[in-house]
SETI-124149 format. One record per residue: residue in one letter; x, y, z of N, C-alpha, C, O in turn. Coordinates in steps of 0.2 Angstrom, whole numbers, plus 5000, padded with zeros to 4 digits. Layout:
// residues N
(A (X Y Z) (X Y Z) (X Y Z) (X Y Z))
...
***
This chain:
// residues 204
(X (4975 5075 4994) (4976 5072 5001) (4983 5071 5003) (4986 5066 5003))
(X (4987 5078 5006) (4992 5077 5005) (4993 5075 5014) (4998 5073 5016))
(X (4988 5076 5017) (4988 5074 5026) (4979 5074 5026) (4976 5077 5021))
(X (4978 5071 5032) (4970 5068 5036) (4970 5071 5041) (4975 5073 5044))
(X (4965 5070 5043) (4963 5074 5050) (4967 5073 5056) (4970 5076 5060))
(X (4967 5065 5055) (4970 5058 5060) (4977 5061 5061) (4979 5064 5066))
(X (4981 5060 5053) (4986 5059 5052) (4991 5067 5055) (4997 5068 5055))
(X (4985 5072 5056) (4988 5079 5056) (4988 5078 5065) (4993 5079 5069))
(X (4985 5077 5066) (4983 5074 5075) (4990 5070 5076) (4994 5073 5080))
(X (4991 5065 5073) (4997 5061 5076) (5003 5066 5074) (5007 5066 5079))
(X (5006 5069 5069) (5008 5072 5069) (5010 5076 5075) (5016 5076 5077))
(X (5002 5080 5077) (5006 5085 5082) (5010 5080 5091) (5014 5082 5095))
(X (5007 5075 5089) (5009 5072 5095) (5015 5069 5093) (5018 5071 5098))
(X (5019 5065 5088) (5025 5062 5089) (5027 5066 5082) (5024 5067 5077))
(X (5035 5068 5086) (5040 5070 5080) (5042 5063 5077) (5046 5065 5072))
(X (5042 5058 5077) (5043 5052 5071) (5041 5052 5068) (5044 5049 5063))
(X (5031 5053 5067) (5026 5053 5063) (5030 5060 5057) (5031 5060 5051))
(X (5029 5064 5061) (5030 5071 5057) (5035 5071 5053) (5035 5075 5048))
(X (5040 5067 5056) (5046 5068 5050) (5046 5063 5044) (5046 5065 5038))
(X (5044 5057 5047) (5042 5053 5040) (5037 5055 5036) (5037 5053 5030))
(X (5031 5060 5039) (5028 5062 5034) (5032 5068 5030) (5032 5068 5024))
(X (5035 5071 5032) (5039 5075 5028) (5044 5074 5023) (5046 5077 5018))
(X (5046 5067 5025) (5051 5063 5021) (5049 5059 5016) (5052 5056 5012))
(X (5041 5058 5017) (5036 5054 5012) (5035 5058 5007) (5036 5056 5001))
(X (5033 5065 5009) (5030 5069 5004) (5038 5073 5001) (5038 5076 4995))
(X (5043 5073 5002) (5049 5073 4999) (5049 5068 4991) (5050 5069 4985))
(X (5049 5062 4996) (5053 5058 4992) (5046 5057 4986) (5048 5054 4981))
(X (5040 5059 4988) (5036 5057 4982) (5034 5063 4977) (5030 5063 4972))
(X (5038 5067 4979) (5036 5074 4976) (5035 5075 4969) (5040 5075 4965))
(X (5029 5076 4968) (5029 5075 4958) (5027 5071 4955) (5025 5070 4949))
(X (5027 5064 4962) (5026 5056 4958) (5018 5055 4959) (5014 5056 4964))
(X (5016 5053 4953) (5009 5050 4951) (5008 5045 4954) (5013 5041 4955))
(X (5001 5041 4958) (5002 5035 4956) (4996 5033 4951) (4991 5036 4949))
(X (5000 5025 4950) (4998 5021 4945) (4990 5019 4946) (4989 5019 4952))
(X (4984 5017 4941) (4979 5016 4942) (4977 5021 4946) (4972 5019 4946))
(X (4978 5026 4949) (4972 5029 4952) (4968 5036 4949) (4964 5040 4953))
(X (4969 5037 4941) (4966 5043 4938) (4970 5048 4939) (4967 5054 4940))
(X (4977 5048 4938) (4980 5054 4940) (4982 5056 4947) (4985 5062 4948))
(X (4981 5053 4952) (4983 5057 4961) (4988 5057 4963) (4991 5052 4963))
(X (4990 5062 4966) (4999 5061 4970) (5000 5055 4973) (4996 5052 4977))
(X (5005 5053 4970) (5009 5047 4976) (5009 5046 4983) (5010 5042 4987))
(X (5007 5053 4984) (5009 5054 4992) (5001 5053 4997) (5000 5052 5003))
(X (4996 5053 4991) (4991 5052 4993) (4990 5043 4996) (4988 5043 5002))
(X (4992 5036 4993) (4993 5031 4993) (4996 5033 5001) (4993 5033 5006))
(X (5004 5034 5002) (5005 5032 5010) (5004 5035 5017) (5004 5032 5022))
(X (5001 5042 5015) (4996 5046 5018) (4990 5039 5021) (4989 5037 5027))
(X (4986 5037 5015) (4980 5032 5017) (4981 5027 5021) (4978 5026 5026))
(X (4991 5023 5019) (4991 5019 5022) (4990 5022 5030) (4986 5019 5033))
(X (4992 5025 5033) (4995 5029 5041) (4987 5029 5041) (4986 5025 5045))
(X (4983 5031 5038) (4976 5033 5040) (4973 5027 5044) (4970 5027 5050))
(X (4974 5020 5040) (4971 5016 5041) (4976 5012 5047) (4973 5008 5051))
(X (4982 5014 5048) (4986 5010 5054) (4984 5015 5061) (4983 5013 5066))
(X (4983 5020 5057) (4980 5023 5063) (4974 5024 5067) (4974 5027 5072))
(X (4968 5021 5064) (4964 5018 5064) (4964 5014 5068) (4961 5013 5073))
(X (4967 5011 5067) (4969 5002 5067) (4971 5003 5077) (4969 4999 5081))
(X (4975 5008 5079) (4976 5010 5085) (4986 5007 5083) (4990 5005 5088))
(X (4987 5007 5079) (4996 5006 5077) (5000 5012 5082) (4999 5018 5083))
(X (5006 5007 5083) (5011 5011 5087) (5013 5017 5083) (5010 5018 5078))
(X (5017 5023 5086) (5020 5028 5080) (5025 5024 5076) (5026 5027 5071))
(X (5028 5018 5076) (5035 5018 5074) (5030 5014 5067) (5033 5014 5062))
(X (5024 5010 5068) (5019 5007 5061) (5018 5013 5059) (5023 5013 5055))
(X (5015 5020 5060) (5012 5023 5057) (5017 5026 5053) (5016 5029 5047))
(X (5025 5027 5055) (5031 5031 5053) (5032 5027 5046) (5032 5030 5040))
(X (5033 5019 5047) (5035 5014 5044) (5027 5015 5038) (5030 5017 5033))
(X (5023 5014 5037) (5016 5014 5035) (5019 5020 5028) (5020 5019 5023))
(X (5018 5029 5032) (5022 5032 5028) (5027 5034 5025) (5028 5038 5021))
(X (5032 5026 5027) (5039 5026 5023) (5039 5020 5019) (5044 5018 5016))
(X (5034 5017 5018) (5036 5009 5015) (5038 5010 5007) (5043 5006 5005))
(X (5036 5014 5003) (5037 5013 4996) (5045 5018 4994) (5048 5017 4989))
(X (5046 5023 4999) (5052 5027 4999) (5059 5024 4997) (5062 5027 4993))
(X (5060 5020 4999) (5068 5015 4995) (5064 5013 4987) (5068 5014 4982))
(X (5059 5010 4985) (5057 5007 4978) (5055 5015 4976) (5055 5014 4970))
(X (5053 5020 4978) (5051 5026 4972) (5056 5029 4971) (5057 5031 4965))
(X (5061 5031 4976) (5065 5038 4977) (5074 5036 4978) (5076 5030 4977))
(X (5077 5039 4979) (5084 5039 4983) (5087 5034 4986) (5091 5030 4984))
(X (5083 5037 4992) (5083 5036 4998) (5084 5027 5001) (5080 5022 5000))
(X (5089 5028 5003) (5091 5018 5003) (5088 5018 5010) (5085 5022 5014))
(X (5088 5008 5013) (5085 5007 5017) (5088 5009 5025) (5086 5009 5031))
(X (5097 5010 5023) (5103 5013 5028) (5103 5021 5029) (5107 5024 5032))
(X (5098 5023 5025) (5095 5029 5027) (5090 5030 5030) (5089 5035 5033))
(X (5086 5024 5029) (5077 5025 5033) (5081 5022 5041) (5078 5023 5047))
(X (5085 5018 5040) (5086 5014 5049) (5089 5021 5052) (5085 5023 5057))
(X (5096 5025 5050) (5099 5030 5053) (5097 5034 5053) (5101 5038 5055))
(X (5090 5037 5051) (5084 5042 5052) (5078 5041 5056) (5075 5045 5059))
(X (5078 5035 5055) (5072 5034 5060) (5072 5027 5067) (5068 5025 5071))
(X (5077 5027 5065) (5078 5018 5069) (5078 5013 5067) (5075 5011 5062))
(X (5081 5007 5071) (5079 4998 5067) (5071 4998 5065) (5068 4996 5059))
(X (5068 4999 5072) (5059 4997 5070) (5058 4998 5063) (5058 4994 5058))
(X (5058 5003 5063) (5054 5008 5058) (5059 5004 5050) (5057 5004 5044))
(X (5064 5003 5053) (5070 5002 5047) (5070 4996 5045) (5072 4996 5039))
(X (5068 4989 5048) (5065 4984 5050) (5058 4985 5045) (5060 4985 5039))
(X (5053 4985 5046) (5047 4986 5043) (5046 4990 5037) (5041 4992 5035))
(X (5050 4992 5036) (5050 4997 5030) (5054 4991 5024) (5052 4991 5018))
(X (5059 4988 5026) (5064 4984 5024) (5059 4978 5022) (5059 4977 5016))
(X (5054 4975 5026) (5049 4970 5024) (5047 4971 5020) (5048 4967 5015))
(X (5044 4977 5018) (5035 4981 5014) (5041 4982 5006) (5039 4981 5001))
(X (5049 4982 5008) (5052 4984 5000) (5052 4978 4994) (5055 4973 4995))
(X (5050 4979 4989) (5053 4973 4985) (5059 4973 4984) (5063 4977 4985))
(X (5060 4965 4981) (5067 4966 4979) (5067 4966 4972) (5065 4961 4969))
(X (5069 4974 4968) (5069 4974 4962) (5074 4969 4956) (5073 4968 4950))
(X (5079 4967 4959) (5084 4964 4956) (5081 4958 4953) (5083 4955 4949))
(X (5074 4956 4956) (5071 4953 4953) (5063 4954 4946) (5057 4956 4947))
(X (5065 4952 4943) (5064 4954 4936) (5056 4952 4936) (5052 4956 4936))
(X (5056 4946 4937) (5048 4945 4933) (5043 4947 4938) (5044 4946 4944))
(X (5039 4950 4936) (5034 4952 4942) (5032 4948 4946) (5034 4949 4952))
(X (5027 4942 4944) (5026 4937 4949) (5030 4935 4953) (5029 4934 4959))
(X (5036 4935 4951) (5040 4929 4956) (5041 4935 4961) (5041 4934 4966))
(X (5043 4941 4960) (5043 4947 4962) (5039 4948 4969) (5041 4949 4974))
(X (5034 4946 4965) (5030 4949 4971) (5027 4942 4975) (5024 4942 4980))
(X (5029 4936 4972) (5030 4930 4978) (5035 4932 4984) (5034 4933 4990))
(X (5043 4931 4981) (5044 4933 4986) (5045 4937 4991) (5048 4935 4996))
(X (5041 4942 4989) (5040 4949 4994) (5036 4944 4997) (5038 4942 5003))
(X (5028 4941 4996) (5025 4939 5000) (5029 4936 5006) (5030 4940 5011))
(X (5031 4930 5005) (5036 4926 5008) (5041 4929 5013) (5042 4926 5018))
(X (5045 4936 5013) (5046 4939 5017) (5042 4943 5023) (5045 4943 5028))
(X (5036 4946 5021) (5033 4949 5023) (5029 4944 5029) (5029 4946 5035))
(X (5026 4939 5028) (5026 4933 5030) (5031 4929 5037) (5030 4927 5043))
(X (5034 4930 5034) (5040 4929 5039) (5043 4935 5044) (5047 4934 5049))
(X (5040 4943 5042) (5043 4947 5047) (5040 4949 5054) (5037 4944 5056))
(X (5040 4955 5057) (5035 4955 5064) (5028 4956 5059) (5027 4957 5054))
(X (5024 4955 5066) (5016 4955 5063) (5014 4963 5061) (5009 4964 5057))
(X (5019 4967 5064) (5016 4973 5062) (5017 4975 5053) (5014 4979 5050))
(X (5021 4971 5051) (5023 4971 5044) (5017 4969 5041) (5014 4972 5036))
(X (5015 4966 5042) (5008 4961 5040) (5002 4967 5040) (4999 4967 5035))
(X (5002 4970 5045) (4995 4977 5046) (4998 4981 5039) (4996 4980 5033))
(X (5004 4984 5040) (5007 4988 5033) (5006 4985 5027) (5005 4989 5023))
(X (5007 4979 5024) (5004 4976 5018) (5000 4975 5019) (4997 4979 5015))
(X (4993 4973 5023) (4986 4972 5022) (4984 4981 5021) (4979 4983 5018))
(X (4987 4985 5024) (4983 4993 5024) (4986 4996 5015) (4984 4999 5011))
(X (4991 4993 5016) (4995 4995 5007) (4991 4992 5002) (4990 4996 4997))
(X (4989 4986 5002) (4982 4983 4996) (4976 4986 4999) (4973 4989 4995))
(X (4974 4987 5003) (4968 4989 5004) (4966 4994 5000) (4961 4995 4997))
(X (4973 4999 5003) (4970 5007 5000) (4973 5005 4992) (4969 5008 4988))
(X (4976 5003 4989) (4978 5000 4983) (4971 4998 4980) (4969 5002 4975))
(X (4967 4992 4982) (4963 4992 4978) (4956 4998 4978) (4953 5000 4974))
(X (4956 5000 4986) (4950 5005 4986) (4953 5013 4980) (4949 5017 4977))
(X (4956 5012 4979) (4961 5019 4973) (4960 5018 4967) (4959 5023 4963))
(X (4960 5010 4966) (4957 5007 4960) (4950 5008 4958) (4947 5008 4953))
(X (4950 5007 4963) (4941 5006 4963) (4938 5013 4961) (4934 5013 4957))
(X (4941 5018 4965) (4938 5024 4961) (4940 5027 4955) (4936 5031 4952))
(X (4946 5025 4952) (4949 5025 4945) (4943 5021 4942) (4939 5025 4940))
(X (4942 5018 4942) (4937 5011 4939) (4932 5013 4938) (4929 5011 4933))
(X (4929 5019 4943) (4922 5021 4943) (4921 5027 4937) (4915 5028 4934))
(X (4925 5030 4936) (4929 5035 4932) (4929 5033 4925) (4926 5035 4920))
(X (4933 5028 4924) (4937 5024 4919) (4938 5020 4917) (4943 5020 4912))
(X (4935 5015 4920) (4931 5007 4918) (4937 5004 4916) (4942 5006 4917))
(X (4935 4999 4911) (4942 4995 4910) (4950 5001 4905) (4954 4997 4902))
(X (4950 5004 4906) (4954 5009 4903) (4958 5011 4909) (4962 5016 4908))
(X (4957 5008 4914) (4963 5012 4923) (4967 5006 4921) (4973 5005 4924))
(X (4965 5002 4917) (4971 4995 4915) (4978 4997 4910) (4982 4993 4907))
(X (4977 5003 4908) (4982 5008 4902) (4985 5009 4909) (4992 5008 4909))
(X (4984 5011 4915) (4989 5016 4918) (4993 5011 4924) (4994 5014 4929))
(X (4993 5006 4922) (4994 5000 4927) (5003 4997 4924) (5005 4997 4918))
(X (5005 4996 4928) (5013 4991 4926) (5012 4986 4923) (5015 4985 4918))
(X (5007 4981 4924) (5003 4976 4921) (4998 4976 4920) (4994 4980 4923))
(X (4994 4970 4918) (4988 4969 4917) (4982 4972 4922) (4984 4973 4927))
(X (4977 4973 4922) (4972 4973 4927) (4971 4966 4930) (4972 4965 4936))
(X (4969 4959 4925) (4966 4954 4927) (4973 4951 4932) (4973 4947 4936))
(X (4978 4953 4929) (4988 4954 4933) (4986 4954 4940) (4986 4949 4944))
(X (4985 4960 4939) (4986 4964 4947) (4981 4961 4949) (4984 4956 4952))
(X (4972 4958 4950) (4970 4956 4952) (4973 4948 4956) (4973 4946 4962))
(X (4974 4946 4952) (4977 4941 4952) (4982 4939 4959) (4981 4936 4964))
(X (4988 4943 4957) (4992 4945 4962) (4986 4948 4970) (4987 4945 4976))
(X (4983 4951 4969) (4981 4953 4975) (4977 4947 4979) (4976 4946 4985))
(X (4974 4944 4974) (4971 4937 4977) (4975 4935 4982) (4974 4934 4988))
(X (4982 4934 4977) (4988 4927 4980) (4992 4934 4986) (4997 4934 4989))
(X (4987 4938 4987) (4991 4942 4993) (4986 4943 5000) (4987 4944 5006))
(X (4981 4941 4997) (4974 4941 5002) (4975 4932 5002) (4972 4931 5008))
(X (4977 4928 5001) (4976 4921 5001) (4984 4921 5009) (4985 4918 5014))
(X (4987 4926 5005) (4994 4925 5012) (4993 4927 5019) (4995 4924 5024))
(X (4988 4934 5019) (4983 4936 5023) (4980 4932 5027) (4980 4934 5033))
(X (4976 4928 5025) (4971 4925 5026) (4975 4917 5033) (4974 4915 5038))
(X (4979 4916 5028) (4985 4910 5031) (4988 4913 5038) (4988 4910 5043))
(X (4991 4921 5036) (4994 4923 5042) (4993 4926 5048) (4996 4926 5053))
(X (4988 4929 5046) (4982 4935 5049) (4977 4935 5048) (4974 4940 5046))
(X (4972 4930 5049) (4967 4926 5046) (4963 4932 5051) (4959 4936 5048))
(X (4965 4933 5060) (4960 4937 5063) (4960 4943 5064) (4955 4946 5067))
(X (4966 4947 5059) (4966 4954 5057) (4959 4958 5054) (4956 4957 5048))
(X (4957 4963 5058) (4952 4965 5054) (4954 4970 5050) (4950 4974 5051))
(X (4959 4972 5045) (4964 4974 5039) (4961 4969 5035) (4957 4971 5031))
(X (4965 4962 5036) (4963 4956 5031) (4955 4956 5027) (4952 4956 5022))
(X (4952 4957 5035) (4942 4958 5032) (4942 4963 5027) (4940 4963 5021))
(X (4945 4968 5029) (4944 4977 5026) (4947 4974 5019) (4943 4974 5014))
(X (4953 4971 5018) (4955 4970 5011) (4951 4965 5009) (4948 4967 5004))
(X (4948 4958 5011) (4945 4957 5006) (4937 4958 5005) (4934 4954 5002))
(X (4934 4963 5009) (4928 4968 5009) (4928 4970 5000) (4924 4968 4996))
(X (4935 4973 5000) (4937 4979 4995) (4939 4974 4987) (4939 4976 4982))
(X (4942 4968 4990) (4941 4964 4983) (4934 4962 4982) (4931 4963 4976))
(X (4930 4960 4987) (4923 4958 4982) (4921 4966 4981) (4915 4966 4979))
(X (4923 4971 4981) (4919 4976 4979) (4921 4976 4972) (4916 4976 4968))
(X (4927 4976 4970) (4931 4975 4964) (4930 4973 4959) (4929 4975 4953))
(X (4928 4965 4962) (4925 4958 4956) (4916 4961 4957) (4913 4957 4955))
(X (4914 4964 4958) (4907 4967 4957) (4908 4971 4954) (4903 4971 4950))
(X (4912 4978 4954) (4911 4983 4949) (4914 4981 4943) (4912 4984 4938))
(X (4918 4975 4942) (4920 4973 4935) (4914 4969 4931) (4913 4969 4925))
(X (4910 4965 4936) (4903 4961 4934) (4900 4964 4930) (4898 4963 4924))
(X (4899 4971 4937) (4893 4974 4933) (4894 4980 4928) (4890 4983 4925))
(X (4902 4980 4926) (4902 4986 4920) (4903 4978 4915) (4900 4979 4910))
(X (4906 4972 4915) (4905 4968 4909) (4897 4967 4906) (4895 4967 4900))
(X (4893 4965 4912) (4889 4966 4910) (4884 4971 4906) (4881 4970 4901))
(X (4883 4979 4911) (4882 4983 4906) (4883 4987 4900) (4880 4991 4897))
(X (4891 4983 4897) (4892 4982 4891) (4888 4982 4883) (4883 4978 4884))
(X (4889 4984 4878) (4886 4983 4873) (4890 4975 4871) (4895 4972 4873))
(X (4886 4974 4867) (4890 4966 4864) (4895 4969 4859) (4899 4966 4856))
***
């Protein structure tokens, strides 16, 4: 899924779409993502755009949507994404990035919470559409390869769950009336039910 219908459509309407998709599919060229059984990287921020677009997001979200993980995969710094695409875009790209300097995962991704939180709201639809399609990716890895999508994981499976809780719990505080927030935590109880029900189907 390297473009969607949607996404092929905004495309032909804004040249800012178009070029961030071209500079997504650039910057992820070759890259796998994690937990999802094998799928291009490029696949994840494609979904994001799908879902902001959905959503009825400005172009400068749906630009920003296909550029979020581009400074943390590739090159390409955040004084590159501003002078090619603009502050907006260079702004909310800058939110959604982590700050790698920081070592331990959790606090890691506390932080990031904590910025994200405090950016424009449209920052907020881009991390709610970023775990969404994160755990919907999982979810079909999982369907695949049950508890073993947790070998292709940075950490733990019971980890990343965890973390996505305390990122659905930020959600919930900050964008409580986002229908993104519903959509993400839709897709966590689908999560904690397919783990139910493969622990249970289990032999002893």
């Amino acid at each position: 899924m390297s473009s969607t219908s949607g996404i092929d459509a905004a495309v032909e309407r804004s040249e800012l779409v178009r070029n961030a998709l071209e500079t997504a599919r650039q910057a992820h060229a070759g890259q796998l993502r994690r937990g999802s059984d094998g799928r291009p990287y490029i696949d994840h921020p494609v979904a994001v755009a799908e879902i902001l677009l959905r959503h009825r997001h400005r172009e400068e979200v749906l630009a920003a949507g296909l550029l979020h993980d581009v400074v943390e995969k590739s090159d390409i710094g955040i004084e590159e994404v501003r002078e090619r695409f603009g502050d907006v875009v260079g702004d909310l790209v800058e939110a959604l990035t982590e700050d790698e300097s920081i070592a331990d995962y959790e606090e890691r991704k506390e932080e990031h919470r904590r910025r994200v939180a405090a950016a424009d709201p449209a920052a907020l639809a881009i991390f709610a559409a970023d775990k969404l399609t994160n755990v919907a990716m999982l979810r079909e890895a999982y369907s695949l390869i049950g508890e073993g999508v947790s070998d292709e994981l940075a950490v733990s499976l019971d980890l990343k769950i965890y973390i996505w809780e305390a990122d659905l719990e930020m959600l919930f505080e900050q964008a409580a009336g986002m229908a993104l927030t519903d959509e993400f935590a839709d897709q966590m109880v689908g999560l904690w039910s397919d783990r139910f029900k493969a622990v249970r189907s289990s032999p002893d």
